[in-house]
C-alpha positions, 0 to 999 in steps of 0.5 A: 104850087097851086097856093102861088099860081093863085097868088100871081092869078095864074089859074092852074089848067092842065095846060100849064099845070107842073109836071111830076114824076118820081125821081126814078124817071131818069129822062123825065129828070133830064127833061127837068134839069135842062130847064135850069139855064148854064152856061157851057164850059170844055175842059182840054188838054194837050198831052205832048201833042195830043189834044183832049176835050169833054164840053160840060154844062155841069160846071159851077163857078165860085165854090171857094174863094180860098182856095179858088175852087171850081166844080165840075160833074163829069159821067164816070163812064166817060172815056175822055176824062181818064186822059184829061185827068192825067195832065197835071195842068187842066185848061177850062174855056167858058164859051162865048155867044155865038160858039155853039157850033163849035161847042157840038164840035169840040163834043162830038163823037169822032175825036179825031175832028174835034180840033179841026179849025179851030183856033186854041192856045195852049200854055207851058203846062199843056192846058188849052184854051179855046180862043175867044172864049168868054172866060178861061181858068188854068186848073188842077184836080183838087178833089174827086168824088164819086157821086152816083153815075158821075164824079164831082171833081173840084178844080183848083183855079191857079190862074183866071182871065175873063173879058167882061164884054163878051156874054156867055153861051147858055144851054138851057131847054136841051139848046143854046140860047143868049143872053137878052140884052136888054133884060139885064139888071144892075145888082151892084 
């Protein structure tokens, strides 16, 4: 880390130097990880009229392109997958800027409010989508992994849609952010 601070002319002090800690920090690991930008996702159902939601920001887009696959990781002691997990047919909305607040509502403790106001559609197949959002994928469990205190689960993408004018909500430093418009690089 030193040898590329020297190389930018950065030079290390303890104010700016990296912070380390073994892996078995389990919230030093957190604090790590939320410096990595995402973007947020809830995965919802509705079963008959009862309606589930778990909002994730462990969601990974593009594992596969044959089949379409898609990665979520979700804590095993969650109480809200063993419902979502039994619909045949998963709706996944990828949340658009200006949808925090919705997000911390749709991830709240009290089930019972979490889709009070708040504007979804909901295909044949029971899976729900939360409108406006910047992307949706109508998904199945293709697989399901225990992977220490979460499972991996890989989602089969049946159907897909996105509006491309729409920037994603970021979680990124343990808070929501947005996307600088005018940072924005054109890689094609």
């Amino acid at each position: 880390m030193s040898a590329t601070r020297e190389r930018t002319g950065v030079a290390a002090t303890a104010a700016n130097a990296p912070k380390v800690s073994a892996v078995s920090d389990a919230a030093f690991a957190r604090q790590a990880f939320a410096q990595f930008p995402s973007g947020v996702s809830v995965l919802a159902v509705d079963n008959g009229g009862e309606r589930h939601a778990m909002v994730a920001s462990s969601f990974m887009v593009g594992v596969s392109l044959e089949p379409c696959l898609v990665a979520v990781a979700i804590q095993r002691d969650s109480e809200t997958w063993p419902s979502i997990r039994r619909a045949d047919t998963i709706g996944v909305s990828i949340f658009a800027s200006g949808q925090g607040e919705l997000t911390r509502q749709l991830a709240g403790r009290d089930r019972a409010k979490r889709f009070d106001q708040v504007a979804v559609e909901v295909d044949e197949s029971g899976a729900l989508y939360i409108e406006d959002a910047a992307m949706w994928l109508e998904t199945s469990i293709y697989q399901e992994t225990e992977a220490g205190d979460h499972w991996m689960v890989l989602l089969q993408v049946s159907r897909l849609g996105v509006d491309v004018d729409t920037d994603p909500l970021i979680w990124h430093g343990a808070r929501f952010r947005e996307l600088a418009r005018d940072a924005s690089i054109d890689v094609r």
